[in-house]
C-alpha positions in Angstrom: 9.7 42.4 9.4 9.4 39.0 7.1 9.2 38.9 3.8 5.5 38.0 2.7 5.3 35.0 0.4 6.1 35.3 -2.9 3.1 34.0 -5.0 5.3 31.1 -7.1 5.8 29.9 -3.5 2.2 28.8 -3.3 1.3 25.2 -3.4 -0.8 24.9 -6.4 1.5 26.7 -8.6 3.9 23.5 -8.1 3.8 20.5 -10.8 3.0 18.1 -8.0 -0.1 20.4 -7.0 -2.1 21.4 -10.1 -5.3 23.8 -10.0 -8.3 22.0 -10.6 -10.6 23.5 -13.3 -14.4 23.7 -13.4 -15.8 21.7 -15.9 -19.8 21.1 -17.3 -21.6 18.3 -16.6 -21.5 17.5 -20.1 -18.0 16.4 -19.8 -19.0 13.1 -17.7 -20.0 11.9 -21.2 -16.7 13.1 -23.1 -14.9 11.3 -20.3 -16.7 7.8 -20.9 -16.4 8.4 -25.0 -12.4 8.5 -23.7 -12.2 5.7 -21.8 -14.2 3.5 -24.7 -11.9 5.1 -27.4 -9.2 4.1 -25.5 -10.0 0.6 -24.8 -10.9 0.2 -28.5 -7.3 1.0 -29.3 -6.1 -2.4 -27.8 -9.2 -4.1 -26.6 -7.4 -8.1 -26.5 -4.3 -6.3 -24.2 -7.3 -4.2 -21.7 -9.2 -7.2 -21.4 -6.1 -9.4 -20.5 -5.5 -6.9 -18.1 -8.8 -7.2 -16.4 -9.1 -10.6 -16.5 -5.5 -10.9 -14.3 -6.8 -7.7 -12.3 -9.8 -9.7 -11.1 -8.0 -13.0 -10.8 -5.6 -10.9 -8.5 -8.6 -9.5 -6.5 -10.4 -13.1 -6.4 -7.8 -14.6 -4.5 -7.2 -12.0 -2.5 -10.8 -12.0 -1.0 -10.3 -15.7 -0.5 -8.0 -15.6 2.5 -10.3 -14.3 5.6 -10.0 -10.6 6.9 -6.2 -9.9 5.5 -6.8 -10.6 1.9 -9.7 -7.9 2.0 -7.0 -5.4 3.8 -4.8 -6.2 1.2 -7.3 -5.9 -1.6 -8.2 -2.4 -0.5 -4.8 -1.5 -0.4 -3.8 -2.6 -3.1 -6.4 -1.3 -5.2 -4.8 2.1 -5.4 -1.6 0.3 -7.1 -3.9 -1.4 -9.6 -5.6 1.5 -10.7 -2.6 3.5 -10.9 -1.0 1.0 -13.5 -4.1 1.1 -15.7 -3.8 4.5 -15.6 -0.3 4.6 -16.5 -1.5 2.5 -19.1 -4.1 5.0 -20.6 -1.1 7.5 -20.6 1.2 5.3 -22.4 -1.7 5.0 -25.0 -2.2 8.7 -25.4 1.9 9.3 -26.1 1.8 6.5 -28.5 3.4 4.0 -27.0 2.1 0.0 -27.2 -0.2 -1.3 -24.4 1.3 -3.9 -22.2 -0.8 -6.5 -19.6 2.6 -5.9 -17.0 1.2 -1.8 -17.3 -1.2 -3.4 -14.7 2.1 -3.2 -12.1 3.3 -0.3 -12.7 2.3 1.2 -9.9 4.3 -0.9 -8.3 7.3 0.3 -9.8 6.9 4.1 -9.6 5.7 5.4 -6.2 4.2 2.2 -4.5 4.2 3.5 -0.6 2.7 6.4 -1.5 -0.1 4.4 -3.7 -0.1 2.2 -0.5 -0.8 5.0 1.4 -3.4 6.6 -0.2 -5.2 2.7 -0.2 -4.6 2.7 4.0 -6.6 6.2 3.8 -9.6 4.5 1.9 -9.1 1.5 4.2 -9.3 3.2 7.2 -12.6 5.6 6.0 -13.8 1.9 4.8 -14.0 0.6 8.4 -15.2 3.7 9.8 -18.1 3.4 7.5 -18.8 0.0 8.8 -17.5 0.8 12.3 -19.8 3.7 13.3 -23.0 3.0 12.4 -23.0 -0.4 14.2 -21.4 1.7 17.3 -24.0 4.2 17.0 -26.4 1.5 16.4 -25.8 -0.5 19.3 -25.3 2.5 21.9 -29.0 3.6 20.7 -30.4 0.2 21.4 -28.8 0.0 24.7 -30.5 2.6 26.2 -33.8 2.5 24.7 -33.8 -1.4 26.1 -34.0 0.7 29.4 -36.6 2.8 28.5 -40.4 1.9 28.2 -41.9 2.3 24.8 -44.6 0.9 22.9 -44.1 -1.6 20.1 -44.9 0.6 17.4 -42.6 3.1 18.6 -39.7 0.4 19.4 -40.5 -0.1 15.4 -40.0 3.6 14.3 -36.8 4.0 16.0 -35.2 0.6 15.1 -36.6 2.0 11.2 -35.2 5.8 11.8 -31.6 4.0 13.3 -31.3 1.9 10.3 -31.8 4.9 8.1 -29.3 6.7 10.1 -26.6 4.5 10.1 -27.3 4.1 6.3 -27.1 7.9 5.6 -23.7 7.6 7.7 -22.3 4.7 5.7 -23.2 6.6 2.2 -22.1 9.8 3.3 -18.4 8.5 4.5 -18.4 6.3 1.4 -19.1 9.1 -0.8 -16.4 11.2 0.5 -13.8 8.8 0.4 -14.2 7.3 -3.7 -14.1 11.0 -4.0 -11.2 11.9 -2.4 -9.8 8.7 -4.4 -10.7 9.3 -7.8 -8.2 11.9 -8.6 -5.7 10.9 -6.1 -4.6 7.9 -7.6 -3.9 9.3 -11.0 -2.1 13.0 -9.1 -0.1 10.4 -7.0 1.1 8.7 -10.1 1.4 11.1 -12.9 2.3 13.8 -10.5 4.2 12.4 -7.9 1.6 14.7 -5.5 1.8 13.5 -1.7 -1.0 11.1 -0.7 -2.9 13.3 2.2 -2.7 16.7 -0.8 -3.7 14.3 -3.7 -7.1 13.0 -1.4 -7.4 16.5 -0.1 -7.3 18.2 -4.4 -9.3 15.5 -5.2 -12.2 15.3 -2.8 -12.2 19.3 -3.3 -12.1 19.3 -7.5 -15.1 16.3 -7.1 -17.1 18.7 -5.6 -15.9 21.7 -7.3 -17.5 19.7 -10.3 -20.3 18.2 -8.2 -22.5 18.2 -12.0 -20.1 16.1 -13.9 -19.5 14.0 -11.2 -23.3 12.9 -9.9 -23.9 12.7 -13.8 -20.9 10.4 -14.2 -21.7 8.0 -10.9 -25.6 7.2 -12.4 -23.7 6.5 -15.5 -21.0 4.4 -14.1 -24.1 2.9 -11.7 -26.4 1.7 -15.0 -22.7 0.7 -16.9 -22.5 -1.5 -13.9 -25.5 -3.7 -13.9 -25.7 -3.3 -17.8 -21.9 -5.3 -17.4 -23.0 -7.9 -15.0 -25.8 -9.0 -17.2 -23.5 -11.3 -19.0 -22.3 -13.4 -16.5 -20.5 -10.6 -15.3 -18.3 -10.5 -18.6 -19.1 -7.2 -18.7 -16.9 -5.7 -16.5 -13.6 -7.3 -18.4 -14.4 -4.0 -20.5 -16.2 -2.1 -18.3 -13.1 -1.9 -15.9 -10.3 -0.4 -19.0 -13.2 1.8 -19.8 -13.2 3.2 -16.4 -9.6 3.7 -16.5 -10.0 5.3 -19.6 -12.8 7.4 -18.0 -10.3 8.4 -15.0 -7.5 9.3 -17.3 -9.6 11.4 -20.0 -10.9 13.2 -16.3 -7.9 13.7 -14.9 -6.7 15.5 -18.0 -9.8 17.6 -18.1 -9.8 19.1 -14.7 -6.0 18.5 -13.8 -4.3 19.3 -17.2 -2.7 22.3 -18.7 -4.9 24.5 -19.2 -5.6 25.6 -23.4 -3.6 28.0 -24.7 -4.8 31.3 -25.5 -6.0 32.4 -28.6 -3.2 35.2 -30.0 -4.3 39.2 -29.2 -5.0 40.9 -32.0 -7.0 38.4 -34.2 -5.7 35.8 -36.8 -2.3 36.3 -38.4 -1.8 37.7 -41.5 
């Protein structure tokens, strides 16, 4: 007979694989007073650091097709330097712009990878609906119907493919939100980091839906100014990632002594 496995052999017990913990939704807001605190610390460094992440992204999405690939991809790397970044903050250390490529210093392929994940769920998203889309239409061009009820299906495809496109999209920012930060700090593998991610999001479904109308109103409030905005909405979101990551992926507190207070 074999052995059966001994618990510390489990997966989640491993530094690369921490347990998520269930959080309130109250703690979306702790998260964003984070991520402001933290750019506050060194808001002329965060700021520089948007300002080259967007010039970075601009000229990207200039080249046709391949620069948008590469954009996507890439993202992952970004973030994970910003990240980085937040941590280097929170052990005391100074803030540097070149934090924004770190990433690609400490594990890049398997940032890369976790960025051909999102690009992949990215054109399945755009993909499927028009697939769908366009097999529907096909055959109802072959069946007789009445304008009005052309008009309700075209309407009832459209909301279709839309549910599809939000329901893949929402799945795969989750499954990147934590990954990114597990892949860097933790050095978790890309498919477990997406797969811990997607299921601590929705473990925490309260903080999160909380967190996205926030981010959502942060967003248009930022792009008021000529889009200035978002030079510190972007470290604030890094912030926000970090301070989340800690929360749900962290140690856990330590437990109050048995027994009371000391004497």
């Amino acid at each position: 007979m074999t052995e059966p496995a001994s618990p510390a052999a489990h997966p989640y017990q491993d530094a690369r694989h921490p347990r998520p913990r269930h959080v309130s939704p109250a703690a979306s807001l702790t998260w964003l007073k984070s991520g402001w605190a933290s750019f506050t610390r060194n808001p002329g460094v965060w700021m520089a650091i948007s300002l080259v992440f967007f010039v970075i992204l601009v000229a990207l999405l200039a080249i046709p097709v391949l620069g948008m690939v590469v954009a996507i991809i890439g993202f992952p790397v970004l973030a994970a330097g910003m990240v980085q970044g937040c941590a280097a903050q929170a052990r005391g250390e100074p803030l540097k712009v070149d934090h924004l490529f770190a990433g690609l210093r400490v594990h890049a392929a398997h940032l890369a990878l976790v960025g051909c994940f999102y690009l992949l769920g990215t054109v399945v998203a755009g993909v499927l609906p028009a697939l769908l889309g366009g097999l529907l239409l096909t055959g109802l061009f072959y069946t007789e119907l009445h304008s009005l009820s052309w008009l309700a299906v075209v309407l009832g495809s459209a909301a279709f493919a839309t549910g599809i496109i939000i329901t893949i999209m929402t799945i795969m920012i989750t499954a990147l939100w934590f990954a990114t930060p597990l892949v860097a700090l933790k050095d978790t593998p890309p498919l477990d980091a997406m797969k811990m991610s997607l299921a601590a999001c929705f473990n925490n479904l309260g903080a999160f839906v909380v967190l996205g109308v926030l981010i959502y109103v942060l967003i248009w409030v930022a792009l008021l100014p000529l889009g200035l905005g978002m030079l510190v909405l972007v470290p604030v979101l890094a912030g926000t990632l970090h301070a989340s990551f800690l929360d749900v992926f962290g140690a856990p507190p330590a437990l109050a002594p048995a027994g009371g207070t000391e004497t």
